[in-house]
ZAVEXDREN-923077 format. One record per residue (C-alpha): residue in three letters; y, z, x; residue number from 1. Coordinates in steps of 0.5 Angstrom, whole numbers. Last residue first. Layout:
! residues N
atom residu=ala Y=Y Z=Z X=X num=NUM .
...
END
This chain:
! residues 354
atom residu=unk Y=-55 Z=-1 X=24 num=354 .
atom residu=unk Y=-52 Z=2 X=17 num=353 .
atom residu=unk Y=-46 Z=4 X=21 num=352 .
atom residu=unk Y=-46 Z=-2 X=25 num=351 .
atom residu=unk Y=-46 Z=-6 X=19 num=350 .
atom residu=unk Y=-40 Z=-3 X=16 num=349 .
atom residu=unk Y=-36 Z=-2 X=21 num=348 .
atom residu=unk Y=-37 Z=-11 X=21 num=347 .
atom residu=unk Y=-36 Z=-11 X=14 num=346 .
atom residu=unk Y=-30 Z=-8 X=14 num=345 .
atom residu=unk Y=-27 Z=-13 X=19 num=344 .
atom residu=unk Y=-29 Z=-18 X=13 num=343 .
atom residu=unk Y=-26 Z=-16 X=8 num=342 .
atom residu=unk Y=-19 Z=-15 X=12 num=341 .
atom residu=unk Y=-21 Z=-24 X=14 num=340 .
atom residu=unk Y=-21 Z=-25 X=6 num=339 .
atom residu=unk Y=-15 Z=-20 X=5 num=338 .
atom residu=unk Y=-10 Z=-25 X=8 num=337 .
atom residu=unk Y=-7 Z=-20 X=14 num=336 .
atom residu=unk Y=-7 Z=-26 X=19 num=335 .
atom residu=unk Y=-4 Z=-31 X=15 num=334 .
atom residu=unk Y=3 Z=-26 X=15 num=333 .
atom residu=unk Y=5 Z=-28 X=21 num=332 .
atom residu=unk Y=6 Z=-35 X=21 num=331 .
atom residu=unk Y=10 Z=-33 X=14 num=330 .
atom residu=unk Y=15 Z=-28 X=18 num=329 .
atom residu=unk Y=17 Z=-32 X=25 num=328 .
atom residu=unk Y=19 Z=-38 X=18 num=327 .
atom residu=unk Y=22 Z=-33 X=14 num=326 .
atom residu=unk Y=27 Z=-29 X=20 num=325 .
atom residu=unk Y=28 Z=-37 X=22 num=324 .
atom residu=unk Y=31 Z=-39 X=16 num=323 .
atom residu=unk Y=35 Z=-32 X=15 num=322 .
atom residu=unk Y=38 Z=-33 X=23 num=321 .
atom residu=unk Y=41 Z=-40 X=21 num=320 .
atom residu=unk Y=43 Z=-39 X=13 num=319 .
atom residu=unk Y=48 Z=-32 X=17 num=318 .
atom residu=unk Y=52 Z=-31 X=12 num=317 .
atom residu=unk Y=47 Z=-28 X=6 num=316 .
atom residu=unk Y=43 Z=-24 X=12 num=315 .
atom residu=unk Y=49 Z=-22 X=16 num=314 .
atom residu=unk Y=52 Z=-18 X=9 num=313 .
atom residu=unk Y=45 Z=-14 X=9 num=312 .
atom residu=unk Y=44 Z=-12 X=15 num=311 .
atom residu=unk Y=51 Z=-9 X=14 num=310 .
atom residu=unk Y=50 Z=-6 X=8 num=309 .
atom residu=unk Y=43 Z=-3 X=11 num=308 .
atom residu=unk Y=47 Z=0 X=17 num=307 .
atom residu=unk Y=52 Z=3 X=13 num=306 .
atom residu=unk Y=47 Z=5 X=9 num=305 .
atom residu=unk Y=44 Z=10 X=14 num=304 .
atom residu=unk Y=38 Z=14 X=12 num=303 .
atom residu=unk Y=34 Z=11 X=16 num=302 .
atom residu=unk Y=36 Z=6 X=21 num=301 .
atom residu=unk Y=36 Z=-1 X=21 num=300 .
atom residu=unk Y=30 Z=-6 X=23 num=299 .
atom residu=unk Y=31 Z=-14 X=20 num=298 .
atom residu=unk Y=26 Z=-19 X=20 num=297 .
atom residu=unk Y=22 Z=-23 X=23 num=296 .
atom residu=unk Y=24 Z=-24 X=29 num=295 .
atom residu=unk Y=30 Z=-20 X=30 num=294 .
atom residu=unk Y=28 Z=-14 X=29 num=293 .
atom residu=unk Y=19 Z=-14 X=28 num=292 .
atom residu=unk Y=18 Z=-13 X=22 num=291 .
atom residu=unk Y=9 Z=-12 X=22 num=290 .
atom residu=unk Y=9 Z=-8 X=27 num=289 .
atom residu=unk Y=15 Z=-5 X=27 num=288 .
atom residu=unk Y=13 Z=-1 X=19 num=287 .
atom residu=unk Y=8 Z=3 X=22 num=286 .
atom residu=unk Y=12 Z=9 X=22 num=285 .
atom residu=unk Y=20 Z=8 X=21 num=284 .
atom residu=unk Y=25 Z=3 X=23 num=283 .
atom residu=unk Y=27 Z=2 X=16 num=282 .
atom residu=unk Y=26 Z=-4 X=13 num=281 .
atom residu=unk Y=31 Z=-12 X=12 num=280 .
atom residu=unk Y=26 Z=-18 X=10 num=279 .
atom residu=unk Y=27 Z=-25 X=9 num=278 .
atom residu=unk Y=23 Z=-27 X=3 num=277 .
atom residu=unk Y=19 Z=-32 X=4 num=276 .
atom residu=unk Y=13 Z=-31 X=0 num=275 .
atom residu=unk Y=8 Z=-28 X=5 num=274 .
atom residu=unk Y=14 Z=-24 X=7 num=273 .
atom residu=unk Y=15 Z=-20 X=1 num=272 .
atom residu=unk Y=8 Z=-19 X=1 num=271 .
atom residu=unk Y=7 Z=-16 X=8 num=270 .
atom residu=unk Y=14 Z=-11 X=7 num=269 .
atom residu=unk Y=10 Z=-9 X=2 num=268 .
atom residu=unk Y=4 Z=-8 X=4 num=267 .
atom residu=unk Y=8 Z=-2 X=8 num=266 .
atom residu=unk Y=5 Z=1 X=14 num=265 .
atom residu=unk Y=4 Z=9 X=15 num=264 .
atom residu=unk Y=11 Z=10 X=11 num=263 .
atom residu=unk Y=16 Z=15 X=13 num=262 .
atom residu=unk Y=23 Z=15 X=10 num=261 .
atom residu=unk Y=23 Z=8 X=7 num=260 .
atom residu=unk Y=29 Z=3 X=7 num=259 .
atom residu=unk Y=25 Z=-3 X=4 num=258 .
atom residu=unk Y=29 Z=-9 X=2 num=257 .
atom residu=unk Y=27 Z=-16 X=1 num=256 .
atom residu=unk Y=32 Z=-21 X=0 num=255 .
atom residu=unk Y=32 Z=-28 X=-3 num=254 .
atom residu=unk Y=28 Z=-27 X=-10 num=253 .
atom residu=unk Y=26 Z=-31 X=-15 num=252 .
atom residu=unk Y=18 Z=-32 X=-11 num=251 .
atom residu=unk Y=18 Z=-24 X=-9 num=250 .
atom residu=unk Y=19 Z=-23 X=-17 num=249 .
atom residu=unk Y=13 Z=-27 X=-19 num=248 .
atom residu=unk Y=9 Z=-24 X=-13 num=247 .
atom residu=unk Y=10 Z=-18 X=-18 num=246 .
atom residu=unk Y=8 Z=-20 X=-24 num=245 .
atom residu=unk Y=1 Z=-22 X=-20 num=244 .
atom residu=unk Y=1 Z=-14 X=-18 num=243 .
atom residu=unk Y=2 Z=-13 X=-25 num=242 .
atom residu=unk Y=9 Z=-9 X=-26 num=241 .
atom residu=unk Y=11 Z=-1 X=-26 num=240 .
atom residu=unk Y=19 Z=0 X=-28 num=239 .
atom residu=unk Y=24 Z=-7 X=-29 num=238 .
atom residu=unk Y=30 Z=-3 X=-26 num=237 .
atom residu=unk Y=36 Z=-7 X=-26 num=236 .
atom residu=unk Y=42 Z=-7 X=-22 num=235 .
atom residu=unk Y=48 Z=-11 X=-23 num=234 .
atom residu=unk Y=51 Z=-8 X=-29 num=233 .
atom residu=unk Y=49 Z=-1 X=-25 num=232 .
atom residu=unk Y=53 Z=-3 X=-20 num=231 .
atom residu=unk Y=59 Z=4 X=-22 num=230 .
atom residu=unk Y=56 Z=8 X=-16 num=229 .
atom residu=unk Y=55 Z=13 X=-22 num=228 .
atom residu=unk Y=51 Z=9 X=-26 num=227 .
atom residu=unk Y=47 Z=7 X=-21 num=226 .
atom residu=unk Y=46 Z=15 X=-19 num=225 .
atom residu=unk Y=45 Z=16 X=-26 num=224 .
atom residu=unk Y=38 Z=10 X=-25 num=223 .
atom residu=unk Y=36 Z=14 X=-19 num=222 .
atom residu=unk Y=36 Z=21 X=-23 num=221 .
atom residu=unk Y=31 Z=18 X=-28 num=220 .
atom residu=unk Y=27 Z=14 X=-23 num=219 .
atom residu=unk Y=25 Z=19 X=-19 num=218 .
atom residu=unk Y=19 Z=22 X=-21 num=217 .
atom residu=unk Y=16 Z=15 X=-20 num=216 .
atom residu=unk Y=16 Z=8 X=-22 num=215 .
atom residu=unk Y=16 Z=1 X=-18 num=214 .
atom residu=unk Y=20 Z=-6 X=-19 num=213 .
atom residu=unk Y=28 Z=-6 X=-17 num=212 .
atom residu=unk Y=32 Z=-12 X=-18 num=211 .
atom residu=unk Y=38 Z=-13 X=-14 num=210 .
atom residu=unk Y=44 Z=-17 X=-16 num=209 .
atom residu=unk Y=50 Z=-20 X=-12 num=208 .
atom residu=unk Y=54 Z=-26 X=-15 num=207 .
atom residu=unk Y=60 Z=-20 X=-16 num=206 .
atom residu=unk Y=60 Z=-20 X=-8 num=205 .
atom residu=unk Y=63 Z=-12 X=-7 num=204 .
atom residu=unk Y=57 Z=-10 X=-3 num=203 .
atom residu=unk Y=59 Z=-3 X=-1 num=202 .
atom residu=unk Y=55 Z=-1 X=-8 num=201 .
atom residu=unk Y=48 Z=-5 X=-5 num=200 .
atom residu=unk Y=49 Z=1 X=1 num=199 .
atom residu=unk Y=48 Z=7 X=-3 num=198 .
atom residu=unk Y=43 Z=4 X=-8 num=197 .
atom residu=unk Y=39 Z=2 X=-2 num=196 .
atom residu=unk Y=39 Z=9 X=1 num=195 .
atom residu=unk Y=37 Z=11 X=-6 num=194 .
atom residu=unk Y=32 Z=8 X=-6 num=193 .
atom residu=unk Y=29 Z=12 X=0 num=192 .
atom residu=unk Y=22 Z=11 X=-1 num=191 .
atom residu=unk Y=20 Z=18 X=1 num=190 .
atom residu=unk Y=25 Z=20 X=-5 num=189 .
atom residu=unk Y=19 Z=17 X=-10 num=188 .
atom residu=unk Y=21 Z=11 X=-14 num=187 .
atom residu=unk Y=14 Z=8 X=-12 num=186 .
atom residu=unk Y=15 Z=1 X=-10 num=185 .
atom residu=unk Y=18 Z=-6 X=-9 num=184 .
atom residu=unk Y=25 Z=-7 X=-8 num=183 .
atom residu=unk Y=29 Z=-14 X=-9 num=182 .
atom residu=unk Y=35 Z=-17 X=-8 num=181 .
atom residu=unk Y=38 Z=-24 X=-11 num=180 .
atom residu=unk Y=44 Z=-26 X=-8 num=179 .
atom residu=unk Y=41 Z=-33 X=-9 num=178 .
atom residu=unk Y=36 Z=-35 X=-14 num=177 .
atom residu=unk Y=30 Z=-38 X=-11 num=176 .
atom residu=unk Y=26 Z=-42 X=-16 num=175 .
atom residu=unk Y=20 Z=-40 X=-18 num=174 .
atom residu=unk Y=13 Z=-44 X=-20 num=173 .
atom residu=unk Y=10 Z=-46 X=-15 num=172 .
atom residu=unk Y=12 Z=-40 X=-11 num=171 .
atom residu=unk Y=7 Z=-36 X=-16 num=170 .
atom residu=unk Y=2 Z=-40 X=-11 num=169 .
atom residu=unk Y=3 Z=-39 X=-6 num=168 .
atom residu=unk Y=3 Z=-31 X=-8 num=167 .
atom residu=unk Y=-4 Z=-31 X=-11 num=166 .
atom residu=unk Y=-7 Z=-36 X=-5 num=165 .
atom residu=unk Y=-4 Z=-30 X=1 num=164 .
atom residu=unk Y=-7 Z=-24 X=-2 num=163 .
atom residu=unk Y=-4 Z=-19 X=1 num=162 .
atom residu=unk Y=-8 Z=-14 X=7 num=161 .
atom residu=unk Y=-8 Z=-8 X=10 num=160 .
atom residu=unk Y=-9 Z=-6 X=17 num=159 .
atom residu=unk Y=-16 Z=-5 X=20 num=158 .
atom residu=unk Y=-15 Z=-1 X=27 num=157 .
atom residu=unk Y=-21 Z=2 X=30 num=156 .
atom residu=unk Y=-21 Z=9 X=31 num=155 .
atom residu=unk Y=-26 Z=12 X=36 num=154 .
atom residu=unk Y=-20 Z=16 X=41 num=153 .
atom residu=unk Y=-22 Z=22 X=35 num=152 .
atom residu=unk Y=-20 Z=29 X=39 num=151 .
atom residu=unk Y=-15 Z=30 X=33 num=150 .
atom residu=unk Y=-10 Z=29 X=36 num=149 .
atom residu=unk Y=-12 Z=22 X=37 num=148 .
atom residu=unk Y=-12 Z=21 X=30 num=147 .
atom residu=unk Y=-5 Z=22 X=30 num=146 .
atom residu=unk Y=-5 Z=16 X=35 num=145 .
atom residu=unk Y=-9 Z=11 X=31 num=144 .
atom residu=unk Y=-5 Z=13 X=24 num=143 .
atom residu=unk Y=2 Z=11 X=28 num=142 .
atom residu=unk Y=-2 Z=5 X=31 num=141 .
atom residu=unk Y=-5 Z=2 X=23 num=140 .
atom residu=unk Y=-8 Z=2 X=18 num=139 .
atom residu=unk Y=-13 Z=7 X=21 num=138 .
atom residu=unk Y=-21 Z=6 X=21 num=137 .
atom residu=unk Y=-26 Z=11 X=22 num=136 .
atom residu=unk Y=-32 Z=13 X=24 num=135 .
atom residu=unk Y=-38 Z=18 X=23 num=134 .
atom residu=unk Y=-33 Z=22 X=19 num=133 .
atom residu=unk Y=-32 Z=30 X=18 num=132 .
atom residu=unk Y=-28 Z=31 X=25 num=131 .
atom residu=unk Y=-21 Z=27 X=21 num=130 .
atom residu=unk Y=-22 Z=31 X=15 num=129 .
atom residu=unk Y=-22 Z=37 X=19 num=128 .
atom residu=unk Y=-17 Z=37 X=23 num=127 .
atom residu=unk Y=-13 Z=33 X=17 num=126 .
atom residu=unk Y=-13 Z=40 X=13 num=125 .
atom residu=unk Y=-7 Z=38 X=9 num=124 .
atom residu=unk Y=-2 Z=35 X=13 num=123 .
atom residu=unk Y=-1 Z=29 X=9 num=122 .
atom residu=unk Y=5 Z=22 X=9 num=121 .
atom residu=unk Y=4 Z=19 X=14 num=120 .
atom residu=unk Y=-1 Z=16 X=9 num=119 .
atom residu=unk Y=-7 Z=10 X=9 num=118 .
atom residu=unk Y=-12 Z=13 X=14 num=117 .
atom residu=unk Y=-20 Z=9 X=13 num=116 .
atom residu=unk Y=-27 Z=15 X=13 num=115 .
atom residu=unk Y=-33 Z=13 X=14 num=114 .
atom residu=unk Y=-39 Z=17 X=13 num=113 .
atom residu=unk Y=-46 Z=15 X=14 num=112 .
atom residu=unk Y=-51 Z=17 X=8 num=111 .
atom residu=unk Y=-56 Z=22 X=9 num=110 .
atom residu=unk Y=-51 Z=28 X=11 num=109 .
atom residu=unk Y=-50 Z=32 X=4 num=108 .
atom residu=unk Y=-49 Z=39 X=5 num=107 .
atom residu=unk Y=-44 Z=40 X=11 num=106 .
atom residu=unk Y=-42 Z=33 X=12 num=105 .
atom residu=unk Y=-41 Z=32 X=4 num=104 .
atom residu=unk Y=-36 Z=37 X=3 num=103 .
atom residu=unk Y=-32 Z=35 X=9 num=102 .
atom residu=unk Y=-32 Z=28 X=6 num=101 .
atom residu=unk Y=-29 Z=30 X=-1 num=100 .
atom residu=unk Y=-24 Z=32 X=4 num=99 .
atom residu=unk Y=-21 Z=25 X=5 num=98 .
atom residu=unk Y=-22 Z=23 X=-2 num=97 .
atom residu=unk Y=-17 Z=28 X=-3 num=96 .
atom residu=unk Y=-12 Z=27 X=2 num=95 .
atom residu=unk Y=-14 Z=22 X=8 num=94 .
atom residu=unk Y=-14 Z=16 X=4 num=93 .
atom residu=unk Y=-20 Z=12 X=3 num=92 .
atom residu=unk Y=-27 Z=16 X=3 num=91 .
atom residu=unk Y=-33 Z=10 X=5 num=90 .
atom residu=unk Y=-39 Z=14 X=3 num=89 .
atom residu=unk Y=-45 Z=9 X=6 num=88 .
atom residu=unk Y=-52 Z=9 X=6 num=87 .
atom residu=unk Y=-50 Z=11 X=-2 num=86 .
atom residu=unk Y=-55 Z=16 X=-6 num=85 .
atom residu=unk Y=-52 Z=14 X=-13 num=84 .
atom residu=unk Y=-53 Z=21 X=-15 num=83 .
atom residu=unk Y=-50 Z=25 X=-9 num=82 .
atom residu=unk Y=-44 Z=21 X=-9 num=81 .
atom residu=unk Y=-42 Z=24 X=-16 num=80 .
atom residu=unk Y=-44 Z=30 X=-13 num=79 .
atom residu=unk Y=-39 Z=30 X=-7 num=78 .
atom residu=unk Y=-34 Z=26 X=-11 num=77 .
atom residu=unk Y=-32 Z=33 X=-17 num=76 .
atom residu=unk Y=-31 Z=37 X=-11 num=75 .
atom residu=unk Y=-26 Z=33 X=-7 num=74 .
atom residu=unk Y=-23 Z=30 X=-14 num=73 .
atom residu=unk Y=-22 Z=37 X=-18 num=72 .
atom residu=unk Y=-14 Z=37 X=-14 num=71 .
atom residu=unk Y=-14 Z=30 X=-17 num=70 .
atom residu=unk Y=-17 Z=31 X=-24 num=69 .
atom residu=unk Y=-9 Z=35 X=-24 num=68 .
atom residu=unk Y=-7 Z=29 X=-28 num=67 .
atom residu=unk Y=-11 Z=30 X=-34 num=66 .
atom residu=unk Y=-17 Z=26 X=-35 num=65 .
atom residu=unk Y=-22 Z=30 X=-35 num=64 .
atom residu=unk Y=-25 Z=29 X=-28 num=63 .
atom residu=unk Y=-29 Z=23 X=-25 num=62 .
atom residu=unk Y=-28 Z=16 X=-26 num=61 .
atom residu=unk Y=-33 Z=11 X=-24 num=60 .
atom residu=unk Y=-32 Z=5 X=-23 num=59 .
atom residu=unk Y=-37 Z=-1 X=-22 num=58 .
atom residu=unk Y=-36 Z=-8 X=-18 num=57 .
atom residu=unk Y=-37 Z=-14 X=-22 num=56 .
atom residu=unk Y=-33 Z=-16 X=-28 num=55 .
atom residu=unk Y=-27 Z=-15 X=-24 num=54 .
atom residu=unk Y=-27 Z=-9 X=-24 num=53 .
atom residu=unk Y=-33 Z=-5 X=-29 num=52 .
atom residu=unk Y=-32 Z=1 X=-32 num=51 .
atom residu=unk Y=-35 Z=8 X=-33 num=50 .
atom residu=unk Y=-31 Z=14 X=-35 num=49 .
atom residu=unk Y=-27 Z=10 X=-39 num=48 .
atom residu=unk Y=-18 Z=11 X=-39 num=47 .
atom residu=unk Y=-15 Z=13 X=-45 num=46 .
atom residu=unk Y=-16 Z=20 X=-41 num=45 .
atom residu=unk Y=-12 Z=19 X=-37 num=44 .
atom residu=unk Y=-13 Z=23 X=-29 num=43 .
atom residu=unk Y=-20 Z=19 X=-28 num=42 .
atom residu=unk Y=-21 Z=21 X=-21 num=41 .
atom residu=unk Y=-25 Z=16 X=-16 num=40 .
atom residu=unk Y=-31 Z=13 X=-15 num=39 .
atom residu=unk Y=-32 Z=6 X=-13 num=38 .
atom residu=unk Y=-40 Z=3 X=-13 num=37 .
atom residu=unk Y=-41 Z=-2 X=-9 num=36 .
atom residu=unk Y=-49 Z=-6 X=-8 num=35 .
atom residu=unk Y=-47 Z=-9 X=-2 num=34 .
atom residu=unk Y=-47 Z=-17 X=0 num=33 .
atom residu=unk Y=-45 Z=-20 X=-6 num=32 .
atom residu=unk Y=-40 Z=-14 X=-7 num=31 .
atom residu=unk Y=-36 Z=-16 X=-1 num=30 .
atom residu=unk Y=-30 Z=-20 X=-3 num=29 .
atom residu=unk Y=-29 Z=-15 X=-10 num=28 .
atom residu=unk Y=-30 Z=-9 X=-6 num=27 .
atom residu=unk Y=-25 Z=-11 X=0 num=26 .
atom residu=unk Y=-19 Z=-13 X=-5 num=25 .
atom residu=unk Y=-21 Z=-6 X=-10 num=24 .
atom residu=unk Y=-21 Z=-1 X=-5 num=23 .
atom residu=unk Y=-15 Z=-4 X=-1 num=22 .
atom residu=unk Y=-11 Z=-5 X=-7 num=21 .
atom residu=unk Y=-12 Z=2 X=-8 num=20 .
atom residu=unk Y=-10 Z=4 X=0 num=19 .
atom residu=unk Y=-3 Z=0 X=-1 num=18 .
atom residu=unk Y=-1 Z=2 X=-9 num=17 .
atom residu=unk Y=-5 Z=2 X=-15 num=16 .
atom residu=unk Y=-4 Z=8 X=-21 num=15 .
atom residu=unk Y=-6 Z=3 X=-26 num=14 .
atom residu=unk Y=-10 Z=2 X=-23 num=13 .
atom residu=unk Y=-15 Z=6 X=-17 num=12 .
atom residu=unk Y=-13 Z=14 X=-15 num=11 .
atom residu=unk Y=-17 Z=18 X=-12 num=10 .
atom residu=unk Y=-21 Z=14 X=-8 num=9 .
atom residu=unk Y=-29 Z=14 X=-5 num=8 .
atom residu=unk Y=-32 Z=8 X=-4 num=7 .
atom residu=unk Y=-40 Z=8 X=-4 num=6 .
atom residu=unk Y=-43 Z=3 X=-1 num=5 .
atom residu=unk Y=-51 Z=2 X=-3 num=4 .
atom residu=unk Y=-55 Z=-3 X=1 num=3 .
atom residu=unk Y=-57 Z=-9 X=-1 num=2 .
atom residu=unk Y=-64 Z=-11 X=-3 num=1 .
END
């Protein structure tokens, strides 16, 4: 009989971004080797409260489908986790399922806990949560060196991953168009698109556009800042896309940009490379493991739009420096396919289960 993993996540898709798709690329990879069932919080109410991903892996959605499900999510998990009476409860992400896990060791301590870090981005509470798990895993050395904070020196490093077959293969099908920028993400200040406005103005090149896939809070107030630049002829904001929709932007594109205030990692950055895309980001947070200046892409500060200008003027001139960066880049990129991520998660798993 397969052993029974609970992965706790607050949010799944549509809401879905670096932690959920780690939550649905490791069930669906593992499902044939663990009984997994994913509990998160419903947060609409068009969404079902029981569903199946990828036709296999069962959803449940906890909560009253309204958006503050989230702050019920913590309390609402622990009994959810109770009836399916797990070996293992996975919480991803420190903030709401990562304090579903403190509930759950002071009245339920059966099942093994593991607890994954995503965000840079959370204080609330960390101490506690941190203390709360049997084992953790981090995404990568800023989440590992935080946690050492805490008196956990037993983090293992599992970062996230892309799936490397989809995005080959929207490659085959889109050309590059030159001057063509791009960003992907959630229109939140942390996410620094303004920056990216800024700078993208002092580029007078009328050839020049930048598309922009995400939505958020922001999205209005950027949309006004690109028409006070006076680019928003050469702007255009496509909002929330399916990630296969997605990997067809990174296909069409020439440049990635990600100018992050805080980001623990940035899959993005990941799956921009994956597809060729020479790559300019914020030296902030994890991002430096996966973009290496000058190797294989481009470090500016935050919250400089000179900078980023500039960057991104060298990279259309420099045809040389751009076919090096995208080349370092898709070497690097194979060892984050999320085949081999699902299976350093089974490893965690079966020393918890023992």
């Amino acid at each position: 009989m397969k052993q029974k993993i609970v992965i706790v996540s607050a949010f799944l898709r549509p809401m879905r971004s670096g932690a959920e798709a780690m939550v649905e690329e490791v069930s669906v990879r593992l499902r044939d080797r663990y009984d997994i069932v994913i509990v998160t919080a419903r947060m609409k109410r068009k969404l079902p409260k029981e569903d199946l991903l990828e036709g296999t892996v069962r959803v449940r959605r906890i909560g009253l489908g309204f958006s503050f499900d989230k702050w019920l999510f913590p309390f609402l998990a622990f009994f959810a986790v109770r009836r399916e009476k797990p070996a293992i409860v996975h919480a991803v992400l420190e903030s709401f399922a990562g304090f579903s896990l403190v509930f759950l060791k002071l009245f339920y301590r059966s099942p093994k806990r593991l607890l994954t870090l995503q965000s840079t981005n959370t204080t609330l509470l960390l101490r506690a949560i941190h203390r709360a798990a049997n084992a953790i895993t981090g995404i990568s050395s800023v989440l590992l060196l935080r946690a050492r904070k805490f008196g956990r020196d037993d983090v293992i490093y599992i970062p996230n991953g892309i799936d490397l077959p989809a995005i080959e293969e929207s490659l085959t099908k889109f050309q590059r168009i030159h001057g063509r920028i791009l960003f992907v993400g959630r229109l939140e200040h942390v996410k620094g698109v303004d920056v990216l406005l800024t700078a993208f103005a002092e580029l007078t090149d009328s050839d020049l556009s930048l598309t922009i896939v995400g939505d958020g809070s922001e999205r209005e107030k950027l949309e006004q800042l690109a028409q006070e630049l006076r680019i928003a002829d050469r702007v255009m904001f496509l909002g929330k896309l399916l990630p296969l929709k997605v990997y067809d932007q990174y296909a069409s594109a020439e440049l990635f940009i990600g100018l992050s205030r805080s980001e623990a990692l940035g899959n993005v950055f990941l799956e921009a490379q994956a597809a060729g895309c020479a790559v300019i980001a914020s030296n902030v947070g994890g991002i430096p493991e996966i973009v290496k200046d000058q190797v294989t892409g481009i470090l500016v500060p935050p919250d400089d739009p000179d900078k980023a200008a500039q960057a991104i003027h060298q990279l259309l001139m420099n045809i040389s420096l751009r076919t090096s960066l995208i080349t370092e880049a898709r070497e690097h990129v194979k060892k984050f396919d999320w085949d081999l991520i699902a299976e350093r998660y089974a490893k965690v798993y079966e020393g918890l289960i023992g």
